[in-house]
C-alpha positions as CSV (number, residue, x, y, z in Angstrom):
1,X,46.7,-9.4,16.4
2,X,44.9,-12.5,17.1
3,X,41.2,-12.9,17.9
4,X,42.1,-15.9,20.1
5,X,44.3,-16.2,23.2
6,X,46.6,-13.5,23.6
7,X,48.2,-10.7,21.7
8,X,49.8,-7.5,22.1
9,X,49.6,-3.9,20.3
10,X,52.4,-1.5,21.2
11,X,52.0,2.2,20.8
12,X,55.3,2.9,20.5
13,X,57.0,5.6,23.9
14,X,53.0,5.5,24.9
15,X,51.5,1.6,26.2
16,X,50.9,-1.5,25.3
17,X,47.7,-3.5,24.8
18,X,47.7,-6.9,26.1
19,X,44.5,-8.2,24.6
20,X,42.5,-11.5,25.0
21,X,40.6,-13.3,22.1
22,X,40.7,-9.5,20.4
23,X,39.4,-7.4,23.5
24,X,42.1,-5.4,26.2
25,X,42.5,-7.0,29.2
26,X,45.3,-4.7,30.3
27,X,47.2,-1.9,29.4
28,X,50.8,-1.6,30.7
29,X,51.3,2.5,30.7
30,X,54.7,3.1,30.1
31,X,55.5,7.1,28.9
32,X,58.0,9.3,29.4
33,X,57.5,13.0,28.6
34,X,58.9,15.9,30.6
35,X,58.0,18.7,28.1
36,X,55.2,20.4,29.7
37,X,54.0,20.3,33.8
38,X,50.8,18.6,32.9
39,X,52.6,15.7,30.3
40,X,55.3,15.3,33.5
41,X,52.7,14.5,35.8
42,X,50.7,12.0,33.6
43,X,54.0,10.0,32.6
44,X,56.3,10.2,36.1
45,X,55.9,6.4,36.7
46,X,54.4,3.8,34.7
47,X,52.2,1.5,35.5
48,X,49.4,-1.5,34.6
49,X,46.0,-1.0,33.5
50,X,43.3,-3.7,34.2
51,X,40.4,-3.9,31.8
52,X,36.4,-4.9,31.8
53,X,35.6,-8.0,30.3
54,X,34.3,-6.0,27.2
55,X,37.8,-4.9,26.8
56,X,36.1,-1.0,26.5
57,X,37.5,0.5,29.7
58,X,39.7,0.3,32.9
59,X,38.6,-0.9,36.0
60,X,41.1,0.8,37.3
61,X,42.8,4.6,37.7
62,X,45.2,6.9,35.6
63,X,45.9,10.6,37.0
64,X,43.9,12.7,38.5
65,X,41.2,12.4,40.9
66,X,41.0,11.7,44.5
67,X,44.9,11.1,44.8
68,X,46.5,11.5,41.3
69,X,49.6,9.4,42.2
70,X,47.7,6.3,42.4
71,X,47.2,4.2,38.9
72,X,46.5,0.6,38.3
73,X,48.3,-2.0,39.5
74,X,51.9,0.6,40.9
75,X,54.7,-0.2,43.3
76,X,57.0,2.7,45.3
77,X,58.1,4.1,48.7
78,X,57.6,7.7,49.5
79,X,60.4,7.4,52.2
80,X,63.5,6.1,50.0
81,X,67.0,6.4,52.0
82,X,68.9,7.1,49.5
83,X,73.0,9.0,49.9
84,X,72.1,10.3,52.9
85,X,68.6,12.2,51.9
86,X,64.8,10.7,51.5
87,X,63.3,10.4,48.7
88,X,59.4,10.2,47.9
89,X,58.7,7.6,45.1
90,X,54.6,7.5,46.1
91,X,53.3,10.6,45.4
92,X,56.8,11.3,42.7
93,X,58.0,14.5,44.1
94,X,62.0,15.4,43.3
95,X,62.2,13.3,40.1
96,X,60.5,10.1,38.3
97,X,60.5,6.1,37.4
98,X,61.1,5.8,34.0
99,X,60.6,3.0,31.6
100,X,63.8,2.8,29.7
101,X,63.3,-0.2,27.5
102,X,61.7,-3.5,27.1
103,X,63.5,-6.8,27.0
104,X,60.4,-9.0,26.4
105,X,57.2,-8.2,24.6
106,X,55.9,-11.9,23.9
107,X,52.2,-13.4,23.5
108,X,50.4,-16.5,22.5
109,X,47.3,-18.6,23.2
110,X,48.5,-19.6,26.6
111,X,49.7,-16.2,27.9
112,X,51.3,-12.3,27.6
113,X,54.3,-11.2,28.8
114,X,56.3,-7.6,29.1
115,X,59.3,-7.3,30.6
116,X,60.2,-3.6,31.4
117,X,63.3,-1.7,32.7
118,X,63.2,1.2,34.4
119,X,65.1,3.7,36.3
120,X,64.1,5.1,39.6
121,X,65.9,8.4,39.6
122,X,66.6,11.1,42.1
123,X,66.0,15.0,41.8
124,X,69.4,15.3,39.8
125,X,68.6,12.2,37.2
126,X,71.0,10.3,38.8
127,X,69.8,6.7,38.7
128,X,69.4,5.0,42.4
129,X,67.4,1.9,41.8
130,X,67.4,-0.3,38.8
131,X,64.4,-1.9,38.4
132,X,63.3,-5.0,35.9
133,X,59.3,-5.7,36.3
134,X,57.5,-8.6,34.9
135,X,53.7,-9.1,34.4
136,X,52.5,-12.1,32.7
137,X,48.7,-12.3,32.0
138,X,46.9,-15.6,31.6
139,X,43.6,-17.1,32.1
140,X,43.4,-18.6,35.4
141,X,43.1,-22.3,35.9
142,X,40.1,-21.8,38.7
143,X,36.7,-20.0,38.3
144,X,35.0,-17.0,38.8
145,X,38.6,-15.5,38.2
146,X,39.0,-14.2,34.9
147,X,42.4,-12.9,34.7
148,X,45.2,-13.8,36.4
149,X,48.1,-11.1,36.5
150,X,51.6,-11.8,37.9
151,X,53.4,-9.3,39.3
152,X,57.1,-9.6,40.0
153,X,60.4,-6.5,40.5
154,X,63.9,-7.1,40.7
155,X,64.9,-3.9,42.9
156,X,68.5,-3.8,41.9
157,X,70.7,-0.7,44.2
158,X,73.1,0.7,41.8
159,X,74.8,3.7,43.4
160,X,74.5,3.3,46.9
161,X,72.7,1.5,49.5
162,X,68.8,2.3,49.5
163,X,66.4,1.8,52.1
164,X,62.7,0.8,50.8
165,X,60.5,2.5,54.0
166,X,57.3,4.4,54.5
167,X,54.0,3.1,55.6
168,X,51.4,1.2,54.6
169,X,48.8,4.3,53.1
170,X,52.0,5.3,50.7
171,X,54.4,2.7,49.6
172,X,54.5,-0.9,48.3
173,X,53.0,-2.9,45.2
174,X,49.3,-1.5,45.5
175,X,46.0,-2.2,43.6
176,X,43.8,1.2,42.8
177,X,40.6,0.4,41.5
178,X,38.7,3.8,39.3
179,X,38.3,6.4,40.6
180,X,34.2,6.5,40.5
181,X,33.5,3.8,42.7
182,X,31.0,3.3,44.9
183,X,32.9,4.2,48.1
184,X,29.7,3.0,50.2
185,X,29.8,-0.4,48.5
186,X,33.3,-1.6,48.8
187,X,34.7,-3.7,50.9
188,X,37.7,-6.2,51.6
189,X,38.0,-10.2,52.2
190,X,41.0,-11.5,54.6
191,X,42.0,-15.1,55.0
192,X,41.1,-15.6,58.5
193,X,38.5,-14.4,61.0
194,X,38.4,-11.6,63.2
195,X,41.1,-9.9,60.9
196,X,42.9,-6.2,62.0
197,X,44.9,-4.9,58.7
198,X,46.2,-2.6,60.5
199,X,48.0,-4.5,63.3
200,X,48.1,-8.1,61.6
201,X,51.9,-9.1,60.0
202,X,52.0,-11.2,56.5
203,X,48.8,-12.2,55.1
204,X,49.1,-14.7,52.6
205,X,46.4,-12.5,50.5
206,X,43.2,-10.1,50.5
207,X,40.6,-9.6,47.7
208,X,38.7,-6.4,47.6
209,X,35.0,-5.9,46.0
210,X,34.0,-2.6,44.5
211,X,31.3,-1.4,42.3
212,X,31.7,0.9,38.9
213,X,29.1,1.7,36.8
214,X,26.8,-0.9,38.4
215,X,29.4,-3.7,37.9
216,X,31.1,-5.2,40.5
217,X,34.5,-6.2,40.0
218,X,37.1,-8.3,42.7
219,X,40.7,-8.7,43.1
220,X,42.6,-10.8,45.3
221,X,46.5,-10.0,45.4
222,X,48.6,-13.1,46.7
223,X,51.4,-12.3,49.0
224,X,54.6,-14.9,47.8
225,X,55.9,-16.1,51.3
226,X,59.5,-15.3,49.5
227,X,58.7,-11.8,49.9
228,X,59.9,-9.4,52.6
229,X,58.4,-10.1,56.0
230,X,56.5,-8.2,58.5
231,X,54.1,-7.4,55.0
232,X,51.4,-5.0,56.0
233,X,48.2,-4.8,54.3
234,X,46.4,-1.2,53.8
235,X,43.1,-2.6,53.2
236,X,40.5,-0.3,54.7
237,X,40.1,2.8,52.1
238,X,36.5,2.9,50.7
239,X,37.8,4.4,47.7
240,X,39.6,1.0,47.4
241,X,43.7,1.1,47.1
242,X,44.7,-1.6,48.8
243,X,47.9,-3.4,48.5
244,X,51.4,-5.1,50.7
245,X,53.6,-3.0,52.0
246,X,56.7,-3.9,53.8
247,X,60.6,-2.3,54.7
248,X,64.0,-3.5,53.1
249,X,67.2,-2.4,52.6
250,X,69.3,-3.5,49.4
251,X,73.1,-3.2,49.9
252,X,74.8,-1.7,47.1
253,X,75.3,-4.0,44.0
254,X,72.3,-6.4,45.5
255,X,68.8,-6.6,44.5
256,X,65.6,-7.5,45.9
257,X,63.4,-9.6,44.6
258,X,59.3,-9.4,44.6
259,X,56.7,-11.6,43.3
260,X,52.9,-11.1,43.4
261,X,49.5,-12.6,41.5
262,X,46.6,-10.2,41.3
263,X,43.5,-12.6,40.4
264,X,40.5,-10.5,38.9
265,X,36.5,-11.5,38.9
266,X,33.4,-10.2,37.8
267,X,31.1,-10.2,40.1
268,X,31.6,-11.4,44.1
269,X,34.8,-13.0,45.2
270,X,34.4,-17.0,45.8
271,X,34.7,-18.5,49.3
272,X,37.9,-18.0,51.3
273,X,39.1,-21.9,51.0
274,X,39.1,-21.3,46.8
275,X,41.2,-18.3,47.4
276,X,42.9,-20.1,50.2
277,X,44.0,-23.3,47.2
278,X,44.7,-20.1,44.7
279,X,47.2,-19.2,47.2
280,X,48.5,-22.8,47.1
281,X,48.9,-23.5,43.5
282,X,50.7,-20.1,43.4
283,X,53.5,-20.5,45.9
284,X,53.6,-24.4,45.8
285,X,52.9,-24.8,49.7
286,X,50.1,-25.7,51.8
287,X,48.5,-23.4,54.0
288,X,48.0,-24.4,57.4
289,X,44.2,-23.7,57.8
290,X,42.6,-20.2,58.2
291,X,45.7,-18.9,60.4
292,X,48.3,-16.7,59.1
């Protein structure tokens, strides 16, 4: 391991460490194990761990808690169309995502990658969705952000066509903060004025603030314009998941593609023009002022 730029310490069937000058600045939780109830539900889905910039703890949730099936930084559906039944891949009743192997585990003084594959099965094992996820962890070019995480799934149907569907409180790629923050001190940032989450189509991003511990701690997830559209954003929850969530269908054979940046700060979020030229530099387009 290095003790500058990045570096990564696998515990082999269990996570990996992606650390920063010697400290963890994520932790990508990728096990597996069926033999007991309790192991089952800590290991149905994997899923990405931010850390404090002491690298000593999470900033954000593993099981249990208010809502168990929310961890880190998680994608799914909890109504999956799927051979002619639905299929819940939010709350992972009737069978699990499962990392299957890596293809990537690289790291240097620029930036970390891990490339997984997994399986989204149904109640039988049989495999319905293949799924290859990238994160790549950097240090942004832009302050107050400390890390910047990208995000990105191929959604590959491999036994039948599959509808993605739900709503936005249970399905999408979704940010969950601890689960001891301070519900009464957290609150959201849009990218225009007079903002309704619950009715607006396609923001280009939101940033949340929340408080642990007496820290506070922001994220802003960017929204690639490539993505699926009609994106909505459940960003209301004191308790602070938040996250896009939008409906597609992938043919059988074909495969969607996703691709997100989740930007992390200590402290407040900046103004909404820096996020506003984040969002820029990350899809390569101009903006056209505050509108969506």
């Amino acid at each position: 391991m290095n003790d500058t730029g990045f570096s990564l310490n696998d515990h082999p069937n269990q996570h990996t460490d992606i650390l920063l000058d010697g400290k963890i600045a994520g932790r990508y939780m990728y096990a597996y194990d069926n033999s007991t109830d309790d192991r089952l539900h800590e290991t149905y889905k994997p899923y990405l761990h931010v850390f404090n910039v002491d690298g000593t703890a999470p900033i954000t949730k593993g099981p249990g808690g208010l809502f168990t099936h929310h961890r880190g930084i998680f994608l799914g559906w909890n109504k999956i169309q799927f051979n002619g039944q639905t299929y819940d891949r939010w709350h992972m009743t009737g069978g699990e995502i499962i990392h299957r192997r890596f293809t990537q585990q690289t790291a240097d003084e620029e930036r970390a990658t891990l490339i997984s594959q997994t399986n989204w099965n149904d109640e039988k094992g049989q495999v319905m969705i293949e799924e290859t996820r990238t994160m790549t962890i950097q240090r942004p070019t832009e302050s107050p952000f400390r890390l910047q995480i990208d995000f990105t799934a191929e959604l590959k149907a491999v036994a039948g066509d599959v509808l993605l569907d739900g709503d936005p409180e249970h399905a999408g790629v979704q940010y969950r903060p601890a689960d001891e923050v301070v519900k009464e001190e957290t609150i959201y940032i849009f990218p225009k004025a007079g903002a309704d989450p619950k009715v607006d189509l396609d923001y280009p991003w939101v940033g949340e603030t929340y408080t642990l511990s007496g820290n506070r701690h922001s994220v802003v997830q960017l929204n690639h314009p490539d993505n699926p559209k009609e994106t909505r954003f459940s960003a209301y929850r004191d308790y602070g998941r938040f996250g896009a969530f939008f409906v597609h269908s992938i043919a059988n054979g074909e495969a969607l593609q996703i691709c997100y940046r989740f930007l992390i700060a200590d402290g407040e979020l900046p103004a909404t023009e820096q996020v506003h030229a984040s969002w820029d530099r990350f899809t390569g387009i101009s903006q056209p002022g505050n509108s969506i």
